[in-house]
N, C-alpha and C positions, 0 to 999 in steps of 0.2 A: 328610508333610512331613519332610526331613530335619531332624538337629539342631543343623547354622548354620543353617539357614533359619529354623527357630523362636526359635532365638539372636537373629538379626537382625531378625526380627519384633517381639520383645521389646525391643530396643534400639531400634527407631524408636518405637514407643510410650512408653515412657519418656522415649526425649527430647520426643517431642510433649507429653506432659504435663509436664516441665518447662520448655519453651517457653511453654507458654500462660499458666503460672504466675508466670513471670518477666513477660509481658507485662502481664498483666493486674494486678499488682503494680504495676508502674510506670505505667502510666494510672491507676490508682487513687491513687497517692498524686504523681503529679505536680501541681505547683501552679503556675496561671500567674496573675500579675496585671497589672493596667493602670495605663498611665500617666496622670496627670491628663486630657490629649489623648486619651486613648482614653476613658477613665469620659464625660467631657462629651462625644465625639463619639457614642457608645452611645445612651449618658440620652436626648441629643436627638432618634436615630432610633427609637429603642425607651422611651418612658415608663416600663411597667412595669417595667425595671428597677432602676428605684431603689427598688424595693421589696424586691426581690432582695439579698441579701449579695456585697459584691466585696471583692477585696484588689487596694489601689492603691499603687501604688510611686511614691517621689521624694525630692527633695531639702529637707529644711529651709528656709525663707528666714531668713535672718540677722535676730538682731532681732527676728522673728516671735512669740516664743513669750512667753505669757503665764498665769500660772494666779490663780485665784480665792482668795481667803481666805476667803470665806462657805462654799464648796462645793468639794466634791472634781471641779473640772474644768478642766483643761489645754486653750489654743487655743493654736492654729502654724499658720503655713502653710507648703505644700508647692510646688513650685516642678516642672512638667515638665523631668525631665533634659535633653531636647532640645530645647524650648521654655520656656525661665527666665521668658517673661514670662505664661505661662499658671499660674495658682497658685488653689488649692481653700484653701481653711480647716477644721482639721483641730477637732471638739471630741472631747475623751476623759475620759470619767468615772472611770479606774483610776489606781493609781500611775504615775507613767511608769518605763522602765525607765532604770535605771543608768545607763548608753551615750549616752542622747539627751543631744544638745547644737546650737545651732545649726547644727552641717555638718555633721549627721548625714543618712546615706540611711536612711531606713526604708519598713518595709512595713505595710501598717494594713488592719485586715477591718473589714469597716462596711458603713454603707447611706449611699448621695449624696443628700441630702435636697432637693437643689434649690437655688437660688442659691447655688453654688459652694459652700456648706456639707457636710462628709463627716463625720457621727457615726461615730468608730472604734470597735469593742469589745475589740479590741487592736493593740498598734504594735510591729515589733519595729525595731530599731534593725540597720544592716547596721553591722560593723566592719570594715574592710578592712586597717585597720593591724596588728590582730592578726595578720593570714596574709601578711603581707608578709617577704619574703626580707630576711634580716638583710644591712646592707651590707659588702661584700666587705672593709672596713678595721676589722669587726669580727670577725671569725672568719679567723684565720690557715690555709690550708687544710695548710701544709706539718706543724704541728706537733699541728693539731686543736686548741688554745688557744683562748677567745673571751678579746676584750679586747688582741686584735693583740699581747697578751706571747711570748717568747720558752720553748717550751718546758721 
């Protein structure tokens, strides 16, 4: 075998092994969750899953949220993004985070115990207004200023 051919040989294996690495990386740590409409259409077709751990995604309902004085536990309900009038009741025995508030999206791992009850074992809160583009009447683009002042 000459020495680009061994070159070459060497360079397709390397990259197949950093292929496989990359894939299997990312299936591994990908995470998908369901939406209320998906958890209840599941549970229904498949029982045993509510035995099983999911992560369910949705909206706060406004008003919803209520917690305990006797005992460390938080109820809410959740509201399908795409269907608002399908909504699970959320109970969670941890601090909540920071972030939660009525019109917060969050995300929660748990088990669906059955009539629309979802025991979380944690919730995280999405914030979208963090990652939002400052509006164009705050950042002067000519002088690089925030605060639209004049250089």
């Amino acid at each position: 075998m000459t020495r680009d051919k061994r070159f070459f040989a060497g360079l397709v294996g390397v990259a197949a092994v950093v292929t496989w690495l990359v894939w299997t990386g990312i299936t591994d740590t990908m995470v998908y969750y369901l939406t209320p409409v998906e958890l209840i259409e599941r549970v229904e077709a498949s029982p045993a899953l509510a035995d099983q751990g999911v992560k369910v995604s949705g909206d706060v309902v406004p008003g919803s949220y209520r917690t305990s004085s006797d005992e460390l536990l938080h109820t809410f309900e959740v509201a399908d993004p795409d269907d608002p009038q399908v909504r699970i009741t959320v109970h969670f025995r941890h601090p909540i985070p920071d972030t939660f508030n009525d019109e917060a999206e969050v995300v929660m791992e748990g088990r669906y115990l059955g009539d629309g009850v979802f025991e979380a074992t944690e919730v995280l809160t999405k914030c979208g207004s963090r990652y939002e583009a400052l509006p164009e009447e705050m950042y002067d683009v000519d002088d690089g200023d925030y605060g639209g002042g004049s250089g």
